[in-house]
C-alpha positions in Angstrom: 0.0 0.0 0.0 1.2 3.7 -0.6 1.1 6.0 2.0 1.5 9.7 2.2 2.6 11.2 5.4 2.5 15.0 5.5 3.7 17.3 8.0 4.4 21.1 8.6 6.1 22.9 11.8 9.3 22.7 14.0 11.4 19.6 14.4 9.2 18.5 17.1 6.6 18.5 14.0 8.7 16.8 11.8 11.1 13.7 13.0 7.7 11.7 14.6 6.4 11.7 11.1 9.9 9.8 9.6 9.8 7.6 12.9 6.5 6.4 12.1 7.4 6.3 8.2 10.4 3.9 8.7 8.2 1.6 10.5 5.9 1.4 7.9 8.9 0.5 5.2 9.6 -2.0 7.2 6.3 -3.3 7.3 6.7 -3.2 3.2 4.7 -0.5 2.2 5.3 2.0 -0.1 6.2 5.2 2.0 6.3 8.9 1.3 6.9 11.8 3.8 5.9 15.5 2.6 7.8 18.3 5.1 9.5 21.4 5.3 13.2 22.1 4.6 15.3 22.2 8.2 15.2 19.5 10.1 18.0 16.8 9.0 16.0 14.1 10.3 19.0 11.5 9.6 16.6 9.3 8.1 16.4 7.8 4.1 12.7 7.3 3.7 11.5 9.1 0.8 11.0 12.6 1.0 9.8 15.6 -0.7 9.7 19.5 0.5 6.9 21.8 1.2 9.2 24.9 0.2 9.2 26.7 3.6 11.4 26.6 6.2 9.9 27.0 9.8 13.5 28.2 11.4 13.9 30.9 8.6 9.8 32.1 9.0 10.6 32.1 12.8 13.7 34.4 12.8 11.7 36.6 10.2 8.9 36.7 12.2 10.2 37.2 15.5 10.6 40.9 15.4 7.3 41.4 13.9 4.1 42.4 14.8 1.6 39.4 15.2 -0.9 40.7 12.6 1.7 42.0 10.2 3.7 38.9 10.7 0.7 36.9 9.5 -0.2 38.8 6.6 3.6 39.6 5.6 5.3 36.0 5.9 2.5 33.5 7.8 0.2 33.7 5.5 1.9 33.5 2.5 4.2 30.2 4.1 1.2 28.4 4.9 -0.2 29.1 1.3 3.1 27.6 0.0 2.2 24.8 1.8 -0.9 24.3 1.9 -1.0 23.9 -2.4 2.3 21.9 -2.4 1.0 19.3 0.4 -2.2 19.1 -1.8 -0.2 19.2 -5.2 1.9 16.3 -4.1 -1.4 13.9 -2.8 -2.8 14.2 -6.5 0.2 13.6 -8.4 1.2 10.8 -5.8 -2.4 9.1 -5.2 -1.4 7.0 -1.9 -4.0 5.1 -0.5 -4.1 6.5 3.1 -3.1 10.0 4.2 -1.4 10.7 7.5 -1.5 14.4 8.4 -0.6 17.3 11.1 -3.8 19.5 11.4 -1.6 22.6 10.5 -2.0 20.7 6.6 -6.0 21.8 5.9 -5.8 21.0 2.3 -5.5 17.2 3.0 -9.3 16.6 3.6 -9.6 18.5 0.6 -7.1 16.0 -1.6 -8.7 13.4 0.0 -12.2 13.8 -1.1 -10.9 14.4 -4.5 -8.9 11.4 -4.6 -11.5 9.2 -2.9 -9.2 7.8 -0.2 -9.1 7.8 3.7 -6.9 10.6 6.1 -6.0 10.6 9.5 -5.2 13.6 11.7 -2.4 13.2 14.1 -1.9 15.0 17.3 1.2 15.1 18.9 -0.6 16.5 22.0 -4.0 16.5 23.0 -5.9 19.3 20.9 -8.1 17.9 18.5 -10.5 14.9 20.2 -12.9 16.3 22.5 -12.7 15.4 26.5 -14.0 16.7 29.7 -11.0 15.1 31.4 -9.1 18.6 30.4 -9.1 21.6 27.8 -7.1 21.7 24.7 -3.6 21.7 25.2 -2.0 25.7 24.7 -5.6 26.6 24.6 -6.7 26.8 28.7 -4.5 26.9 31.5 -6.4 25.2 34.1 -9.4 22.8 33.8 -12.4 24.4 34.0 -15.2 21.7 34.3 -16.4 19.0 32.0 -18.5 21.3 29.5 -15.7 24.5 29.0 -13.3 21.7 28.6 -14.8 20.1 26.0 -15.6 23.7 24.1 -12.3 24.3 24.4 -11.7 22.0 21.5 -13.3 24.1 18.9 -10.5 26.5 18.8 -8.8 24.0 16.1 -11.3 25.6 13.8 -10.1 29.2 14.1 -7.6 27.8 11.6 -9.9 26.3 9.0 -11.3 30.0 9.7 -7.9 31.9 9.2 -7.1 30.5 6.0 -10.9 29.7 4.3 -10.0 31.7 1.3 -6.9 28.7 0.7 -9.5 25.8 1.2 -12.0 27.6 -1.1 -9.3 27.7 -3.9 -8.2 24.2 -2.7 -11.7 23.0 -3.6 -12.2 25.0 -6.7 -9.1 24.1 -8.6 -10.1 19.9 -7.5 -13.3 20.8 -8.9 -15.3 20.2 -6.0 -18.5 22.0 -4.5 -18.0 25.0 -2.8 -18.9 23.7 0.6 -16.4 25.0 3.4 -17.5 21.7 5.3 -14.4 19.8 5.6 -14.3 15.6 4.4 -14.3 14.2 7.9 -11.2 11.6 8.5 -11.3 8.3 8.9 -10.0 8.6 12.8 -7.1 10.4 15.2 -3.5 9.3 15.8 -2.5 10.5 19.1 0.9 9.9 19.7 1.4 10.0 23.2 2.3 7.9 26.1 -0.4 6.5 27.9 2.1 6.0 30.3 1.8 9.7 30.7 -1.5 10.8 30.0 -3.9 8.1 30.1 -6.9 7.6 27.7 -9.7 9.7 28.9 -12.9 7.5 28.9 -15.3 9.6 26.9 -12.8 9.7 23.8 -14.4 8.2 20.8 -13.3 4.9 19.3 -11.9 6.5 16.1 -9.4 8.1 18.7 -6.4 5.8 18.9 -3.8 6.9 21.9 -0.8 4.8 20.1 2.0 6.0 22.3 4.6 8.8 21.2 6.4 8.3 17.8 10.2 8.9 19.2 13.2 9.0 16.7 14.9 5.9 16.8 18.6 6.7 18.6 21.8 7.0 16.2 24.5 5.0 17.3 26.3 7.4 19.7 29.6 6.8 17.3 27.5 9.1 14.8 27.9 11.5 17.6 30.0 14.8 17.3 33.2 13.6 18.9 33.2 16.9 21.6 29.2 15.6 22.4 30.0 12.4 22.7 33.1 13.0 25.0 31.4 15.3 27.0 28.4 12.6 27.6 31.1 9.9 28.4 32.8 11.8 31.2 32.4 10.4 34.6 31.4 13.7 35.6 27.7 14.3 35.8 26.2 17.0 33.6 22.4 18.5 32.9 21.3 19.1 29.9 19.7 22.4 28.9 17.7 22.9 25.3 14.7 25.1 24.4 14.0 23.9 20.7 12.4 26.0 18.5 11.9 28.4 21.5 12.7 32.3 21.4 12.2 35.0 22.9 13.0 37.3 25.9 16.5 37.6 27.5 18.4 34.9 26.5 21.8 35.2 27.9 20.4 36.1 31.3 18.3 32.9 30.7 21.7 30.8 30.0 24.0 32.4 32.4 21.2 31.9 34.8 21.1 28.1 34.1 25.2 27.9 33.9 25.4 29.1 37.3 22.9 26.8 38.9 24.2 23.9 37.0 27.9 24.7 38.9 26.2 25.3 41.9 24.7 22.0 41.7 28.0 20.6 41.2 26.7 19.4 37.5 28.6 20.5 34.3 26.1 21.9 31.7 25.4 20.9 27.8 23.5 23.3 26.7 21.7 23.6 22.7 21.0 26.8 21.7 18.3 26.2 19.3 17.0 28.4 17.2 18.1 31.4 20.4 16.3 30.4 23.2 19.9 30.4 24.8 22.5 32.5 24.1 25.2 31.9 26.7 27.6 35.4 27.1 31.3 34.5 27.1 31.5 35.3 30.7 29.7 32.1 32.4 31.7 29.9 29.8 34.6 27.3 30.9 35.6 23.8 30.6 32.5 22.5 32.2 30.0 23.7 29.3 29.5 22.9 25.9 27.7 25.1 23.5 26.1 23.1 20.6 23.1 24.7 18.1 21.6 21.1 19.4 21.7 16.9 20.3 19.6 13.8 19.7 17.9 13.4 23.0 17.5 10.0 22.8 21.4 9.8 22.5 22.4 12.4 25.0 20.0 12.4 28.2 19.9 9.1 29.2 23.3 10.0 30.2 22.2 13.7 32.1 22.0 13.8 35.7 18.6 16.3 35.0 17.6 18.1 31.6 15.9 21.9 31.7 13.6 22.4 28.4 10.5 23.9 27.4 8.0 20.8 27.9 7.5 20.1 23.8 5.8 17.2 23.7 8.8 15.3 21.6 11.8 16.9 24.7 8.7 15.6 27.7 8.7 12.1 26.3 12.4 11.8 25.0 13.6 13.1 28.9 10.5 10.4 30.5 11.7 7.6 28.5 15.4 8.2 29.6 14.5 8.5 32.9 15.9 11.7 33.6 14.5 14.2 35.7 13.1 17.3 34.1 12.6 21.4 35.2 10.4 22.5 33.1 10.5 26.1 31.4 7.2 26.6 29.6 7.3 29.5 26.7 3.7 28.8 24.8 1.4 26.6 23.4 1.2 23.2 24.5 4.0 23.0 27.2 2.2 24.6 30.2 -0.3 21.6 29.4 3.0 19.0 29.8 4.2 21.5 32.5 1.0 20.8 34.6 0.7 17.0 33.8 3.9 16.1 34.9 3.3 18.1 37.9 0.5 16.6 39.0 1.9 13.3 38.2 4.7 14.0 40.7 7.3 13.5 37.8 8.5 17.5 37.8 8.2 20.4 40.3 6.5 23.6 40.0 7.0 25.0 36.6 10.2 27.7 36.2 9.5 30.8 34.4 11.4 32.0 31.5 11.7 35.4 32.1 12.5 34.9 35.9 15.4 32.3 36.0 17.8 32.9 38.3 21.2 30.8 39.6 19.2 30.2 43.0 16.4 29.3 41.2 17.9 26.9 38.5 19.7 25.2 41.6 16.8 24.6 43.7 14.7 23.0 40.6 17.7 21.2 39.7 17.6 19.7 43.5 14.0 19.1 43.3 14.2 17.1 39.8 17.1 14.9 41.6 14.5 13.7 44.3 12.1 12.6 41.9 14.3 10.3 40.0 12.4 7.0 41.3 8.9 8.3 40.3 10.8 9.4 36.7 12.2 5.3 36.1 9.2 3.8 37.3 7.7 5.6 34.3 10.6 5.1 32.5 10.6 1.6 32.3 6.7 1.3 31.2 7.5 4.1 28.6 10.2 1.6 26.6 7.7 -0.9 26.6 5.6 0.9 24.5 6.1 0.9 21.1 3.7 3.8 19.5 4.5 3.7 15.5 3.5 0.2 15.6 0.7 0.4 16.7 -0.1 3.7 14.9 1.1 1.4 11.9 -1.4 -1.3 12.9 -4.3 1.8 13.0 -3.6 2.8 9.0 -2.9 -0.6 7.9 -6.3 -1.3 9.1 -7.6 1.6 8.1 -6.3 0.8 4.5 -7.5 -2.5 4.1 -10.9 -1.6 5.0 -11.2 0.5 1.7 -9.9 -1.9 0.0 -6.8 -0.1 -0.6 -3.9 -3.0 -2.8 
């Protein structure tokens, strides 16, 4: 069977999708990922581009204006993608479709073509609940009913960018109708192990476990990483992603200095400038790279500092090291407040108010929960979430009759 999967966003966004692609090549189908241009996702499944680059639209974007940055660079990104995502289903014709929500021409192309799509959510935004509101959309539960609404902001996109879907349709020849083809069900790829299935989620709602990137062989490390990692000497690891935004160097410097006064060296990814360490706090006990494979590196950190992404939460749970969280936006207060509750993390550190005392404190806090962090740690590896999102599509597949 051929199968399209089609992505759009940060590397968070994108390396689940080739994860859950190799799997499928293995299984011997015919796979095909559609994504944007940065990440270097190590992998050789078959690939084509979307023709934006997230990291460039960010740094663009991130002295703008919100409503000038969407008109000015959003917008026309997501048009770029939006036809080329569509473009690439017709001239393709899989049999299934696999798709991030940000992609709103894929109902579209898959009412043309006749053929099934699923939605995936990398965290909790798209299937109803009254367990708890849509992640990055409330902060705090707010009972069963204002949960559930909460779920409806999905459809401010579909709302953003209705003029693109009415072209979409027009040029497939389809009725004007802004009522998008419904898909066939929901990938969630998350840990139950983590967040368990709520019981009022619908059958077509399939919580697979989280898609992680399968770990290089540490030899493919950079030789200063993988030194660094080797060292008797315990370190934390410090990363922010895609994150940006605010005082960086304070941020770093902050995190340096309560990493020493832990007694903990520090590795510490830039990203795309969520850190930006002055020369002053550097020395032989930190290393500066633009960024690692978790699932290489912090198995071997004493405690990792991040921003709660969904792919950095489940990378750090599944190594079983302890994690301060630093929430910036979106979904990771959500992650922030789960793991919280869940007595895996303390109190939430914010990113404009890090301090050396601070940092050290969390850092002490994160050390204490290490039993509650391998207890989940060892149900998390046995979990294995693109095969059994695999098992979903194949399914899915042969029940259209899909060769």
């Amino acid at each position: 069977m051929r199968f399209l999967l089609a992505t759009a966003g940060s590397r968070g966004d994108v390396e689940p999708f080739f994860s859950l692609a190799s799997v499928l090549r293995e299984a011997g189908h015919v796979v095909r990922v559609a994504a944007p241009d940065d990440p270097d996702t190590g992998s050789d499944v078959d690939s084509v581009s979307l023709g934006v680059s997230f990291a460039d639209l960010g740094r663009v974007v991130a002295d703008v204006s919100g409503m000038r940055a969407f008109r000015e660079h959003i917008r026309p990104a997501m048009r770029t993608i939006l036809g080329r995502a569509m473009d690439e289903a017709v001239n393709w014709r899989p049999d299934v479709i696999v798709a991030h929500p940000k992609l709103l021409t894929v109902p579209i192309v898959a009412e043309h073509l006749g053929v099934p799509y699923l939605t995936v959510e990398l965290t909790p935004v798209l299937s109803p609940t009254g367990e708890f509101p849509a992640a990055g959309v409330l902060n705090h539960s707010l009972g069963s009913a204002i949960n559930r609404l909460s779920y409806r902001a999905a459809a401010v996109g579909e709302r953003m960018f209705r003029a693109d879907i009415r072209t979409a349709r027009q040029r497939l020849g389809l009725s004007g109708s802004q009522n998008l083809f419904p898909p066939a069900g929901s990938l969630v790829a998350v840990s139950p192990t983590l967040l368990p299935r709520p019981a009022d989620w619908p059958t077509t709602t399939h919580l697979t476990g989280d898609w992680p990137r399968q770990p290089s062989p540490e030899g493919n490390l950079d030789a200063a990483v993988r030194d660094f990692a080797a060292s008797d000497a315990p370190f934390l690891y410090a990363g922010f992603g895609s994150m940006r935004g605010g005082d960086a160097a304070t941020r770093a410097e902050a995190i340096v200095d309560g990493g020493r006064r832990a007694g903990l060296r520090v590795l510490l990814a830039t990203g795309w400038g969520g850190l930006e360490p002055p020369q002053r706090c550097l020395g032989g006990d930190v290393l500066v790279v633009s960024a690692v494979p978790h699932a290489a590196v912090l198995p071997h950190a004493a405690v990792a500092i991040h921003h709660g992404g969904a792919g950095t939460v489940h990378a750090a749970a599944r190594a079983g090291t302890p994690s301060v969280l630093v929430p910036f936006l979106a979904d990771q207060p959500f992650w922030a407040r789960l793991l919280h509750r869940s007595g895996l993390t303390g109190p939430p550190l914010d990113r404009d108010r890090l301090t050396a005392d601070r940092v050290q404190a969390a850092i002490a806090d994160a050390v204490d929960r290490r039993p509650a962090v391998d207890r989940v740690a060892e149900k998390m590896r046995a979990e294995n979430g693109p095969a059994t999102a695999a098992a979903v599509i194949t399914r899915i597949a042969a029940g259209t009759g899909a060769s």
